[in-house]
C-alpha positions in Angstrom: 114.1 85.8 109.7 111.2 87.9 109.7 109.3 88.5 106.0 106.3 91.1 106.2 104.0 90.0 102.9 102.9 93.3 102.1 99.1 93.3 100.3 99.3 95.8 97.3 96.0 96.7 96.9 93.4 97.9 99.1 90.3 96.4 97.0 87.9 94.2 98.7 88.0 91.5 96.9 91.8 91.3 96.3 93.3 88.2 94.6 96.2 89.8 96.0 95.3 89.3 99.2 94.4 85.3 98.4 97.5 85.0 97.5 99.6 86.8 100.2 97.4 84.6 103.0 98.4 81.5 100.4 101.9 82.1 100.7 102.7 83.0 104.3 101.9 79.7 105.9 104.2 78.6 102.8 107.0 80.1 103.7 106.2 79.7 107.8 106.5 75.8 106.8 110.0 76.8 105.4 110.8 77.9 108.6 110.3 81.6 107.9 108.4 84.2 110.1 106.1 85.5 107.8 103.2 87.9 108.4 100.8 89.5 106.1 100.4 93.5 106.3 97.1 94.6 104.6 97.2 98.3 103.4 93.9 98.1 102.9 93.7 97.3 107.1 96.6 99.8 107.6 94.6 102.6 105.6 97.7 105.1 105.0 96.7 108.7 104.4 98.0 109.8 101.4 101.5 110.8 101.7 100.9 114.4 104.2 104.3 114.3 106.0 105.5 118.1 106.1 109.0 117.0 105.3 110.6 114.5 103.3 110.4 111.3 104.1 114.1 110.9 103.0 114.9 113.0 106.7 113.0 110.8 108.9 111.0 113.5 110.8 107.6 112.3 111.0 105.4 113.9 112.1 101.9 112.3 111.1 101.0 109.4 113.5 100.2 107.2 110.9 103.3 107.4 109.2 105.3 107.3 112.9 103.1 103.8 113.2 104.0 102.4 109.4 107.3 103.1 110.4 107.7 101.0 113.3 105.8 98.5 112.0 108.2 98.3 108.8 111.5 98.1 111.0 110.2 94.5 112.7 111.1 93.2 109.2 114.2 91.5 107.8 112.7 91.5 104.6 109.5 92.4 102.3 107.6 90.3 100.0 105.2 92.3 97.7 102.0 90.6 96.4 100.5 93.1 94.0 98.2 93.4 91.0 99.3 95.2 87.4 97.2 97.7 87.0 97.5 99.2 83.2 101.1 97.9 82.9 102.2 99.7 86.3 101.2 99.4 89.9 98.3 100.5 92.7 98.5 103.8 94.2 98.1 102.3 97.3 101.4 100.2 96.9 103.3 104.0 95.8 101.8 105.5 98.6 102.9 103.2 101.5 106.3 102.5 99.6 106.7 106.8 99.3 105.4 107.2 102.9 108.9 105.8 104.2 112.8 106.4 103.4 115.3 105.2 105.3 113.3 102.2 106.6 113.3 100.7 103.0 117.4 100.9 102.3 119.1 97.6 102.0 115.9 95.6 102.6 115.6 92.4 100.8 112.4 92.6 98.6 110.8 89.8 96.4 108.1 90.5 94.5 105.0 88.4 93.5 103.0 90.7 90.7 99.8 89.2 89.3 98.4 89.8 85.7 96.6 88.0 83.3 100.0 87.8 81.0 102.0 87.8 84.8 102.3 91.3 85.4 105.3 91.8 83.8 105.0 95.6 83.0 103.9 96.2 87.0 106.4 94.4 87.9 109.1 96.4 85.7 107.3 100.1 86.7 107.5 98.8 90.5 111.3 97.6 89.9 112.3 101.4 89.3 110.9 102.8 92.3 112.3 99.6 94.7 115.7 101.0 93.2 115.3 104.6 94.3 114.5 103.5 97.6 117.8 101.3 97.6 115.9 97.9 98.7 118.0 94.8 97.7 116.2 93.3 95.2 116.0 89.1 95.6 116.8 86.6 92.1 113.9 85.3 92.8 110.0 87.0 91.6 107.2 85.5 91.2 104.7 86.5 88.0 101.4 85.3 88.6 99.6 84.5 85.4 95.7 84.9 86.2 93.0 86.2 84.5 90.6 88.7 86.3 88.4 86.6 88.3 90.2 83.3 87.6 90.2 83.2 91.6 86.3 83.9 92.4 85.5 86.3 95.2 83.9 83.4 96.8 86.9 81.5 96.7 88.0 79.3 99.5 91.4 78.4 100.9 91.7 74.9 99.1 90.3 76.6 95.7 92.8 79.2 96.0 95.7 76.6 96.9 94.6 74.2 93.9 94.8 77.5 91.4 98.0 78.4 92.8 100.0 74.7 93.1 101.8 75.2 89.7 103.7 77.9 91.4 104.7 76.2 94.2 108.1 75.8 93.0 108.7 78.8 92.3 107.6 79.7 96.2 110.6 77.1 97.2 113.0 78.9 95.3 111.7 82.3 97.3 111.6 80.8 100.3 115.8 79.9 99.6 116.5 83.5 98.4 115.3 84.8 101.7 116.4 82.3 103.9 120.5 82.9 102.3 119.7 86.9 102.5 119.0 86.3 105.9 122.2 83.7 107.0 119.3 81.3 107.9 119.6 77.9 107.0 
């Protein structure tokens, strides 16, 4: 099964992105195919399509690439920070950008905040509805303070902060591994 671990944020210093680089040789030990996808690397333009995305006629090369890179996926994992009890525009954009690409994929989510991200997660649960992914049991809420993870932070640091949720990663790594008939 291939899982794309989809970086919500586009900031530099991301603890978003910490964490998505933490958890996919996690869940490649688990004997999943996972790869990070960095919108800050992907750099969407804002959402330009001439016609709905709903009717699949893109037009704008960017949007023609997002596409095809989405549909090498089984299934989405989405590391993102809470942002005022919602979600970055960044995330909206890439997740608006696309339509049909989105319907019955399995999506997890792992939503950072310094009480877990709760209210992110809930705002970003509404619009993974509209768009008719399947939604996993399992969803990780990261409980971190802002710069709990320095900037300067290396792998092991990062790996020490995160080893309390290490369980929970085992029980994510078993959602997507029964979504995708892989045992």
């Amino acid at each position: 099964m291939k899982v794309a671990i989809l970086v919500g944020s586009n900031r530099r210093y991301s603890v978003s992105r910490k964490v998505a680089h933490w958890l996919a040789p996690i869940l490649q030990m688990k004997g999943l195919d996972a790869e990070v996808l960095d919108l800050a690397e992907i750099n969407l333009p804002w959402l330009d399509e001439p016609e709905l995305p709903a009717l699949g006629m893109y037009q704008v090369e960017a949007t023609k690439t997002w596409s095809s890179m989405i549909q090498e996926f089984d299934a989405l994992v989405i590391v993102f920070p809470q942002y005022n009890w919602g979600y970055p525009a960044v995330l909206k954009n890439a997740l608006d950008t696309l339509y049909q690409e989105w319907q019955g994929m399995p999506v997890a989510t792992v939503a950072i905040g310094s009480h877990g991200g709760f209210q992110g997660e809930l705002a970003l649960s509404l619009v993974l509805q509209g768009l008719k992914m399947k939604r996993l049991s399992v969803n990780l809420k990261l409980t971190m303070k802002p710069d709990e993870i320095s900037r300067e932070a290396e792998k092991a640091a990062t790996a020490a902060f995160l080893a309390p949720y290490l369980d929970q990663v085992d029980l994510l790594a078993r959602d997507l591994k029964a979504e995708g008939g892989v045992e």
